[in-house]
N, C-alpha and C positions, 0 to 999 in steps of 0.2 A: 854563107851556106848554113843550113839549119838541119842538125843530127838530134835525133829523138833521145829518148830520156839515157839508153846507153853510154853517151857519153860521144864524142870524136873517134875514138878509135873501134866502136862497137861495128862498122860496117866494115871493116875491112879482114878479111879473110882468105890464107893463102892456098890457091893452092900446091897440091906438092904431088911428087913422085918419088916413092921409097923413101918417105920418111925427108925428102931433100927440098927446100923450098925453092918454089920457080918463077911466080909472082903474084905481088896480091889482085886480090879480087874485091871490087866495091858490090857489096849485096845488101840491098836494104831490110832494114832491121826487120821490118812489116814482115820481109818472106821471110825470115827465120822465124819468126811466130807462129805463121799461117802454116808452114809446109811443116808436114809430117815426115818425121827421119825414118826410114824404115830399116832396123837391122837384120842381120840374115839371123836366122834359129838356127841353124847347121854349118856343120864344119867338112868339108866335104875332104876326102884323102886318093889318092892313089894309091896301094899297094901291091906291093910285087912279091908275088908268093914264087919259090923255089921248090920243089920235090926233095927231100930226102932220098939219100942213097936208095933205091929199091920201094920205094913205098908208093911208086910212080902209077902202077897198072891199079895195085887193091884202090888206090882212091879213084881212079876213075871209072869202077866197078860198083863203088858206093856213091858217087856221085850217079851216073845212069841211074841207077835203083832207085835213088833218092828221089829224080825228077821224074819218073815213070808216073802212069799212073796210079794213086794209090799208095805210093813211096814217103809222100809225107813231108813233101818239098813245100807246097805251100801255106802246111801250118809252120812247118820252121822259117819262112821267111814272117808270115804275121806275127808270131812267139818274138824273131828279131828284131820288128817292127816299133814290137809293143817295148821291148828295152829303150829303143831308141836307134837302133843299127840299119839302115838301109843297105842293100847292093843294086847300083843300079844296071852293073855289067859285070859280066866276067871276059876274058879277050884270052885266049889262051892261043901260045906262038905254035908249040909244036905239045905232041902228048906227054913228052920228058918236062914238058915248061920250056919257061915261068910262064905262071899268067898274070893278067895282070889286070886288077878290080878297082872299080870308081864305087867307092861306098859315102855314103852320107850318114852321121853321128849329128843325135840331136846337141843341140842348145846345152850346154854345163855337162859335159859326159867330157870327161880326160881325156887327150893321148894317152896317158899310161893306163885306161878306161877301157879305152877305144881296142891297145895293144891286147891286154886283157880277155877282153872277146874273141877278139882273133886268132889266138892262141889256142884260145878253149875250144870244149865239147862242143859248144853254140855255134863256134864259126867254120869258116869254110875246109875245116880238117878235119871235119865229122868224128873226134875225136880220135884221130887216128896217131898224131903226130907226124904228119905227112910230110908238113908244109913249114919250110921257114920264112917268115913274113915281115916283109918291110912295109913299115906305115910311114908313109910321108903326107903330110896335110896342102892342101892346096891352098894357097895365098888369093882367093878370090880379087882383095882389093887393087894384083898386077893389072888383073886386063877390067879393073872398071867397075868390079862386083860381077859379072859373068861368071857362071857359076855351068861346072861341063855337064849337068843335068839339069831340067824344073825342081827345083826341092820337095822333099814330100813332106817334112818339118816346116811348121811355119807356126 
């Protein structure tokens, strides 16, 4: 059996799940040349925002306003954009909360970046201090690179 200039061991390749190996895989060296690896630009997160004690109504008051006509809703999403910060939903349970937000962050922007934002003026507390905000990032590579949006990063 004849293996190209990589050597014997250059075709074989495992795959895995969480990091756990399952078994290898023979893949000739040709397609790892030819084929194009394509990485994701964005990190996409779930976060679950909370109300603050009382701070439940004013922000859904400045939210309204916000998306109204005129409000100024979607220069602040382009302004977001343009950082790097997508929202691709809001999902809110009841009007006390939580809601709960599928955001996408471009390519080299932190968790503690991303947290950062969110916190702030910029993000979805209009700076009120509204909101306490869990960022949890989503592990795209569990279901396959499936991603719970089209990215808008690339």
């Amino acid at each position: 059996m004849k293996f190209d200039s990589l050597g014997p061991l250059a075709p074989f390749f495992y795959l895995g799940i969480q990091n756990k190996l399952i078994f290898p895989l023979l893949i000739s060296s040709s397609f790892i040349f030819n084929t194009k690896i394509i990485f994701m630009a964005s990190t996409f997160y779930i976060v679950h925002h909370e109300f603050k004690a009382g701070k439940a109504e004013k922000w859904w008051e400045t939210a309204y306003a916000a998306m109204s006509p005129g409000g100024g809703w979607d220069d602040a999403v382009a302004a977001n954009k343009e950082k790097g910060f997508f929202n691709h939903s809001a999902n809110a349970v009841t009007k006390t909360g939580p809601i709960y937000c599928f955001w996408e962050v471009k390519e080299g922007i932190s968790a503690e970046d991303f947290q950062e934002f969110i916190d702030g003026p910029s993000g979805p507390g209009f700076g009120q201090d509204a909101l306490m905000n869990i960022c949890k990032p989503i592990d795209t590579s569990l279901m396959n690179g499936q991603t719970p949006y089209p990215p808008v990063f690339s």
